[in-house]
C-alpha positions as CSV (number, residue, x, y, z in Angstrom):
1,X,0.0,0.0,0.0
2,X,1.6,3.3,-0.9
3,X,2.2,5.7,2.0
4,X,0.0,8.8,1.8
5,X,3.7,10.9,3.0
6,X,5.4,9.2,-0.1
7,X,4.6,10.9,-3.2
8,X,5.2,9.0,-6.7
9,X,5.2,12.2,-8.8
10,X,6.0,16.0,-8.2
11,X,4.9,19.4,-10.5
12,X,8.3,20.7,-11.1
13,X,8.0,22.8,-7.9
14,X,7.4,20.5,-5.6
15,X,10.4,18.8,-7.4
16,X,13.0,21.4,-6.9
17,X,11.7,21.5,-3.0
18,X,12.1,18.0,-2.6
19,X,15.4,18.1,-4.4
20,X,16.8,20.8,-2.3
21,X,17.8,22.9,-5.7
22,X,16.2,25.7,-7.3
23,X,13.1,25.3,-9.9
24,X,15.7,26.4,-12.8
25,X,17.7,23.7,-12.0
26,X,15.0,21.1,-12.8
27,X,13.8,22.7,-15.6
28,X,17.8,22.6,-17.1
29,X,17.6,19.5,-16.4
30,X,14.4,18.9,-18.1
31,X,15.7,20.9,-21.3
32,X,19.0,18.9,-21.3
33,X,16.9,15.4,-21.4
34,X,18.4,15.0,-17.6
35,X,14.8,14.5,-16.5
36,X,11.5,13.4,-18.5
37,X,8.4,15.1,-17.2
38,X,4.9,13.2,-17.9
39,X,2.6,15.0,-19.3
40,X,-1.2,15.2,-17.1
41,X,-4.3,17.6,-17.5
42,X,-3.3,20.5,-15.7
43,X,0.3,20.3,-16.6
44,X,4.0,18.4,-16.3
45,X,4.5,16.0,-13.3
46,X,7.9,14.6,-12.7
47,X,8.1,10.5,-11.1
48,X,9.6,10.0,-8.1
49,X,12.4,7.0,-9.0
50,X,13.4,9.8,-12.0
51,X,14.1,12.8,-9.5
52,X,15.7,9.6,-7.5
53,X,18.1,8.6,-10.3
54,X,18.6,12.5,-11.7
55,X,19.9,13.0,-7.8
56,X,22.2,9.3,-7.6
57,X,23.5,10.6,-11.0
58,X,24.8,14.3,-10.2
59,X,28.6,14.1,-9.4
60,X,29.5,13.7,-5.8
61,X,31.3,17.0,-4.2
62,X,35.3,16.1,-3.8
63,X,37.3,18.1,-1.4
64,X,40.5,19.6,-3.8
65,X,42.3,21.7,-1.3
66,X,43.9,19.6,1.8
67,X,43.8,21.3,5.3
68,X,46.8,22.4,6.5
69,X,47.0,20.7,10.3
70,X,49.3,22.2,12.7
């Protein structure tokens, strides 16, 4: 049974808040066939497992400059 407080698909809004980035960000994504949005009646909605692989597949954040420890 699906959880009411797990949503399988977000307007591209609720997307960027869920993502933690900014709506331009998704909709980069979307324009650089990152992300697929489904199309509904009143407008685009974006699955859960896609925002889930579009996250997984963003590069991870590597420290370049080493601390200098006394």
């Amino acid at each position: 049974m699906i959880q009411p407080d797990h949503k399988l698909a977000f307007t591209v809004r609720e997307a960027a808040e869920a993502c933690s980035v900014r709506v331009n960000a998704i909709r980069t994504a979307i324009r650089n066939f990152e992300l697929t949005p489904r199309k509904v009646a009143h407008g685009s909605i974006l699955s859960r497992d896609d925002l889930l692989a579009w996250v997984n597949s963003r590069p991870r954040f590597v420290a370049t400059r080493e601390r200098n420890t006394p």
